[in-house]
N, C-alpha and C positions, 0 to 999 in steps of 0.2 A: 656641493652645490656652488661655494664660493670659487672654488678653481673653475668649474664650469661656466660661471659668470664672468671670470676674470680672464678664459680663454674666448668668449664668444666676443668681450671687448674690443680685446685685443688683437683676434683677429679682424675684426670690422674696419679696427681706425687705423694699426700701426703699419699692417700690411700692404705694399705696394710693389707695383712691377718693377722688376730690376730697372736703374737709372730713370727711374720716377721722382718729381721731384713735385707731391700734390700739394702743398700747404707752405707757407712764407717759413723758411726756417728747414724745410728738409722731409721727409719720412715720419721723421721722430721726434722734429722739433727742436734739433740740438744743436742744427749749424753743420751736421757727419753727412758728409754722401759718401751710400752707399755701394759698393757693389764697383767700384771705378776704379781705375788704374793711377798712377800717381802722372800726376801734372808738372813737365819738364820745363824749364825755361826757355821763351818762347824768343823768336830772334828779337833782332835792334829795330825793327820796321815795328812788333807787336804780331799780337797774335792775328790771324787771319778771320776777316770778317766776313760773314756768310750772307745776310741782310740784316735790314733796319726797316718799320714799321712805324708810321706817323703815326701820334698819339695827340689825345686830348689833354687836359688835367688830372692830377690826380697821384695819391702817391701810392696807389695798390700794386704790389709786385706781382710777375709775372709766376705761373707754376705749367710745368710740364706732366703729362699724362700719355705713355707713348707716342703718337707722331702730333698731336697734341699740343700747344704753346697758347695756355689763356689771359689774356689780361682785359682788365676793366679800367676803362677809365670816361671822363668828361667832356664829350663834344658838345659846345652852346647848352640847349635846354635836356639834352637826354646822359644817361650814365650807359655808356655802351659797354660791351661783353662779349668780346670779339675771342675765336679758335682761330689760329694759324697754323699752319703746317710747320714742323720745327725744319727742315731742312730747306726749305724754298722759301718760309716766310708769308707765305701766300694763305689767304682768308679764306676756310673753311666754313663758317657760317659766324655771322654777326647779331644780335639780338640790342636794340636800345628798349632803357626803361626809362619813364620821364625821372628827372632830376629836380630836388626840390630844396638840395642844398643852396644858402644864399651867403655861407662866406663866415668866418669867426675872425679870431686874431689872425690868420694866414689869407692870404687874399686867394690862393687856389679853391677853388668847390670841385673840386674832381674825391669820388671815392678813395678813402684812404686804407681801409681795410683788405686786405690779402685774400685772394677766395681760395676756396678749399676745394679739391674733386675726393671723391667718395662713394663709391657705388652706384658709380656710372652717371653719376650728376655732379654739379660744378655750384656750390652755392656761395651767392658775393650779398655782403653786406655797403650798403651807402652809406654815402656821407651823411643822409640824414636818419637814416636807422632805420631802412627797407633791408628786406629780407627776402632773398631770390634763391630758387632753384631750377637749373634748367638743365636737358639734358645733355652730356657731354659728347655726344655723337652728333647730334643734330642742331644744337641749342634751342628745342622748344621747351618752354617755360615748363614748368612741374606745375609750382607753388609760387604765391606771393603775398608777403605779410608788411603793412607800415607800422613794426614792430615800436619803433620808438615813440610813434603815435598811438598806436593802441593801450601804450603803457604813460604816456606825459612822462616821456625822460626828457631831459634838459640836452640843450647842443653837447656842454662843453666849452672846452677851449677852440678847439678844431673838428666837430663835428663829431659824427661816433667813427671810430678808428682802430677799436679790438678786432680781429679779424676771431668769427669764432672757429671750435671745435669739435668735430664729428667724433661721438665716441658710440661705439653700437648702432642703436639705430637713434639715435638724439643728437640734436645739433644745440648746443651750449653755446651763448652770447653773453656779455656784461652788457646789458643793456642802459643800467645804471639807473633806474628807477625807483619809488618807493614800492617797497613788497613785492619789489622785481628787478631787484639788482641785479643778478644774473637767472637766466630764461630756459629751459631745453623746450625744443621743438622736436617734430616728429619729422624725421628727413622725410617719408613720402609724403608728406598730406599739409607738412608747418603748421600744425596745429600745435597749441602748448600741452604740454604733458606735466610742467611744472616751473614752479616760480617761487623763486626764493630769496632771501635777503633784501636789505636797505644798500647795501653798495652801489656809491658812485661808479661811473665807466673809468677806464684808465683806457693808454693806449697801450698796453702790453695786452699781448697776444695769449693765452691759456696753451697750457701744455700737461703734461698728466705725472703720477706719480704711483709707483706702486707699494704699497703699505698693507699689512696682514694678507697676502697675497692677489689687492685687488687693485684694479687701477681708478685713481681717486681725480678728476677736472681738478689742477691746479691754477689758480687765479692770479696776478694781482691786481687788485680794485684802486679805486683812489687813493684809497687809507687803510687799506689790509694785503696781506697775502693768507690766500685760505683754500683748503683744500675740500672739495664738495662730494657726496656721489651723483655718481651719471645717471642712476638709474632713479633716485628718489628726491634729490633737490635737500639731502640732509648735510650738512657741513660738517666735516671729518675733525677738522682743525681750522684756528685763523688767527691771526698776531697782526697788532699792528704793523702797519709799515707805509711811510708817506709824508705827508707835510702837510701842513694848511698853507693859501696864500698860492700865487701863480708858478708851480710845481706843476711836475709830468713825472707819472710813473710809463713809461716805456718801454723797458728791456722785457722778454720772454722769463718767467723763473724756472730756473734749472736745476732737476732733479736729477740725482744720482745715488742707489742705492736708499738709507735714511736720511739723505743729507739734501738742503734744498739751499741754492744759493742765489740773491737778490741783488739786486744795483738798481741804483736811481741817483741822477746828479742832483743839484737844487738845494745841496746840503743836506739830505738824506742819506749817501752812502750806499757801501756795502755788509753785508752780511751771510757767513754759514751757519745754518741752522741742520741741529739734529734732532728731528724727528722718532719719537717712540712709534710702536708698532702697532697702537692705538691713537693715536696721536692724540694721547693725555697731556704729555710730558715733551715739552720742547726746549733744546738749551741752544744758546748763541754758543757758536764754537768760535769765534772771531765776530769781528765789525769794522769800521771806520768808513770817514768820507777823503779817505789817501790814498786806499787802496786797487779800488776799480771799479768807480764809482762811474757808469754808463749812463747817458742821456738817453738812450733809446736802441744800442745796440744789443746784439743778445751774448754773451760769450762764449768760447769754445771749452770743451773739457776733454783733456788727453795727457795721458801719463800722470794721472793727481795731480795736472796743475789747470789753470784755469788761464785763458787766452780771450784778451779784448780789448775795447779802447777804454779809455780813462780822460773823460772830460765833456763838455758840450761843442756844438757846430753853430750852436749862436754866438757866443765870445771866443770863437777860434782857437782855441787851444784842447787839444785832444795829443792823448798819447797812445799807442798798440804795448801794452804790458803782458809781461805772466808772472804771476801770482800762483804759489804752492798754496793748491788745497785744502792741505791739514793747519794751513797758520798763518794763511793772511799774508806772508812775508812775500813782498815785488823781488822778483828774482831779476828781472830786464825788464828795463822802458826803452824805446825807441821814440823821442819827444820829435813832435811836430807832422806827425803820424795823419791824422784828422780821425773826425770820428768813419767809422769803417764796419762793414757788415764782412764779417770771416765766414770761411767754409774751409771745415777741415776735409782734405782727400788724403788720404791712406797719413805720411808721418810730415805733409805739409798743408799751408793754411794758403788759402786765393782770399784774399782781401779788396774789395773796394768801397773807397773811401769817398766822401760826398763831394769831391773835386774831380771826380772822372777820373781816378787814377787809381790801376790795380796794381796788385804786387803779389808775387810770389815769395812768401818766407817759408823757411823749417819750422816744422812744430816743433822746436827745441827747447828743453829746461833752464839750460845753462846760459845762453846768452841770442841774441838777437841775429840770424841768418838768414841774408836778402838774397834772395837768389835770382830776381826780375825784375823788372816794374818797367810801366806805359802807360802813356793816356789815350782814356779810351773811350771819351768823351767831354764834350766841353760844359753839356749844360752841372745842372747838379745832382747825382745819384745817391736819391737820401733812400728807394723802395726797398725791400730786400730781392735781392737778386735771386736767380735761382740756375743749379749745377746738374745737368742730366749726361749722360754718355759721352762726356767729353766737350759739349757745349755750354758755354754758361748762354745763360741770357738776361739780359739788365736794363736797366727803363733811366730813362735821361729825362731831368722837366728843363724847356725854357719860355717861363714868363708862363702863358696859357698854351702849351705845346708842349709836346713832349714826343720822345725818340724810345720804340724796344727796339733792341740790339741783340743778336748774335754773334757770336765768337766761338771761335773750332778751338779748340786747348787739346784737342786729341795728340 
């Protein structure tokens, strides 16, 4: 019955059309596109632009679902949640919801959350902690819940910002409430099915984990990382991890086999952690705040070693490092790097970094291989971007505006 449960998961949430790219972070969550040919160095002029798409506010990254390109963001009083066509660029159908964000420490109110598509619906999460589902053909609304209000979660620093995830038929949010720190809804209906913990919101994004053969909502909360079931709101495992005082937890946590790996700048650090198969029993295989210590990007994993930035975008110094796996030990830094969203294609990484500048390196162990770079944009590209058949496409904010872009990389 467990493998049956752990297949029906799994094929609900992980499975996606070839050169799909439905959720902030990839298929799988891990920064890998799938299924794609490797990405050559592009001439002296850059890579060739296909369109570009006015935008509102907001730093919700775009996702692809074959001819498909969605993004959400903040025109004046609505959160809009616009389908383009990925090769023309042109608006397939647009939906606004009213917007009731009014602004934290970042002066943007535009949606910060990444939507997710999943069985033929597209659900986006706001800045203020609404909860939508509309359908990805058409965009008529499913569902709609004032999730953050039904529960009195607090803003935050910057509004609610987890983007959640679809696993089965449940959609998982940190909602950050009491007795409802993280939520599963029923994808058709968004009714709760369950509600569990005291956990504050963080703005890292859940990702999964497969442990006694089943796959486990991997979190990190404000002040934990902890691993849940999808189906019953019981928590597998949780360990500290966090800061008190004006700290962001950020980055995606990244499972691999038993081992789950963690970053958070703010003086919190990094850490591998290996997980038992009950997850009784957890040891630190490494730590420090020297190693790859991420404000908010999520890292790559290839060849046991681990690829990403190392620093923040608010005191300007960021580094693109790799780090062996098994020991913590910085193999290459390439300093002055900025902080930077990577996607690994087949044995190399597309990186763009929150200055409009992309870069082609080797996924290489042994030292630092640039093989490109351009700019390819002037505002600031802090969303995660996203990689489908040869096309990236990436979201630019300036001031209360903001630019999605397409780029041919075939």
């Amino acid at each position: 019955m467990r493998v049956i449960v752990f297949a029906f998961l799994f094929s609900c949430t992980l499975v996606a059309g070839a050169g799909d790219w439905p959720q902030g972070l990839g298929p799988h969550r891990t920064g890998v596109a799938l299924e794609e040919v490797t990405v050559k160095a592009w001439p002296n002029s850059g890579p060739e632009k296909q369109w570009s798409h006015e935008l509102g506010m907001g730093y919700a990254g775009p996702v692809v679902s074959g001819d498909h390109v969605v993004i959400f963001h903040r025109i004046e009083s609505a959160e809009r949640l616009e389908a383009l066509h990925r090769e023309t660029g042109k608006v397939v159908w647009s939906h606004d919801f009213k917007a009731f964000y009014k602004g934290g420490y970042n002066a943007d109110q535009g949606p910060r959350s990444t939507p997710v598509i999943a069985g033929g619906n597209v659900y986006v999460y706001g800045a203020a902690g609404d909860l939508h589902a509309v359908k990805l053909d058409t965009g008529k609304v499913v569902w709609s819940r004032a999730l953050n209000d039904d529960y009195q979660a607090p803003d935050g620093y910057f509004g609610a910002g987890s983007s959640p995830i679809v696993l089965g038929e449940r959609l998982l949010v940190n909602v950050g409430a009491d007795n409802a720190g993280i939520v599963a809804v029923d994808t058709k209906t968004g009714k709760t099915l369950w509600k569990a913990t005291d956990e504050k919101a963080s703005y890292s994004s859940p990702s999964t984990i497969k442990l006694n053969n089943k796959i486990q909502a991997l979190f990190i909360t404000r002040m934990k990382a902890l691993a849940i079931d999808p189906a019953s709101g019981e928590v597998f495992f949780e360990i500290p991890f966090g800061k008190q005082g004006p700290t962001v937890n950020g980055a995606t946590p990244l499972a691999f086999g038993n081992k789950v790996f963690l970053s958070a700048s703010y003086g919190i650090g990094a850490e591998l952690l290996q997980i038992s198969n009950d997850g009784k029993n957890i040891t630190r295989q490494w730590e420090g705040d020297d190693i790859l210590s991420s404000q908010y990007s999520t890292c790559l994993l290839h060849n046991n070693h681990l690829f990403g930035t190392h620093g923040r975008e608010d005191i300007g110094v960021a580094a693109l490092r790799c780090v062996a796996a098994d020991t913590g030990k910085v193999v290459w830094e390439e300093s002055g790097f900025g902080v930077a969203h990577c996607i690994l294609i087949q044995n190399n990484i597309l990186a763009l970094n929150t200055e409009g500048e992309l870069f082609l390196v080797k996924a290489d162990t042994k030292s630092y291989q640039e093989i490109a770079r351009t700019t390819v944009a002037r505002g600031t590209t802090r969303s995660f971007p996203a990689f489908s058949n040869g096309q990236l496409f990436f979201r630019s904010n300036n001031g209360r505006t903001g630019t999605l872009t397409a780029l041919d990389l075939k």
